[in-house]
C-alpha positions in Angstrom: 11.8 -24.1 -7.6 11.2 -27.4 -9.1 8.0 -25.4 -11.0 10.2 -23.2 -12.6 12.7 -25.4 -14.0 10.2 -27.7 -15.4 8.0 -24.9 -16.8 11.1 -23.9 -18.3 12.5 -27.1 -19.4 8.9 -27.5 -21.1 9.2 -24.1 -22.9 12.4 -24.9 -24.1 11.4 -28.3 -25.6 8.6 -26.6 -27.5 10.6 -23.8 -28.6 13.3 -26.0 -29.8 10.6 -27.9 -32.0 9.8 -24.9 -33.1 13.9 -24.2 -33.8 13.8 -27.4 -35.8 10.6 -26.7 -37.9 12.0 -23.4 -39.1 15.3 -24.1 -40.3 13.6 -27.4 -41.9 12.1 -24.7 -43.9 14.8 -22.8 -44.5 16.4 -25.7 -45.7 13.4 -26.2 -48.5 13.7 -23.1 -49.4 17.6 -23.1 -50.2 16.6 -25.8 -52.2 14.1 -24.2 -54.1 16.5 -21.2 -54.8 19.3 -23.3 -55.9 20.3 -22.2 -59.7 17.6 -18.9 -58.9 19.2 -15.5 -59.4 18.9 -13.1 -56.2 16.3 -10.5 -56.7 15.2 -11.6 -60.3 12.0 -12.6 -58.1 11.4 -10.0 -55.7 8.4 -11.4 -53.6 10.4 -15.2 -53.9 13.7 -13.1 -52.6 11.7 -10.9 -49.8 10.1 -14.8 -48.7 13.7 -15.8 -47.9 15.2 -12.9 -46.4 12.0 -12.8 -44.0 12.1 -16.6 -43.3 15.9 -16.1 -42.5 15.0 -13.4 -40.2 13.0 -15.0 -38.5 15.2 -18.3 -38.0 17.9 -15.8 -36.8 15.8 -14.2 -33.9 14.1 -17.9 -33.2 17.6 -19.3 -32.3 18.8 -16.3 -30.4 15.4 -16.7 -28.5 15.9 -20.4 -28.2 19.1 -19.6 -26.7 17.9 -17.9 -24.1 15.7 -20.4 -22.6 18.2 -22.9 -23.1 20.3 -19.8 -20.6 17.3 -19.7 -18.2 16.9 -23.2 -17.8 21.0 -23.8 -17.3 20.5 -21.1 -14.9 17.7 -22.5 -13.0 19.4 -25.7 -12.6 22.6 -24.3 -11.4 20.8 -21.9 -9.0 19.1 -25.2 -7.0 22.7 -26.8 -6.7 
């Protein structure tokens, strides 16, 4: 028992660095696209709307650890 809930408190940690990283640089890249024009740069426009993607699913998947690992815990009480 104790195994799993550090393996998962581990994988949380690293997934929430990862969490922090990404919207870091979707921060950077709002800052960049201040005063920019949506889709007058297609391949700038197509960066952003990937990288948002990809923060969205990162969190939900973050999330879910962050689930597992409550669960864990409450499950050895």
């Amino acid at each position: 028992m104790s195994e799993e809930s550090g393996s998962a408190r581990n994988k949380f940690r690293s997934h929430f660095a990862v969490e922090i990283v990404l919207i870091a640089l979707l921060a950077m890249y709002m800052v960049l696209a201040k005063g920019r024009i949506v889709g007058d740069d297609l391949v700038f426009t197509v960066v952003g709307a990937g990288l948002m993607a990809l923060v969205t699913y990162w969190t939900l998947y973050t999330l879910r650890d962050g689930l597992e690992m409550i669960v864990l815990r409450v499950r050895g009480l």
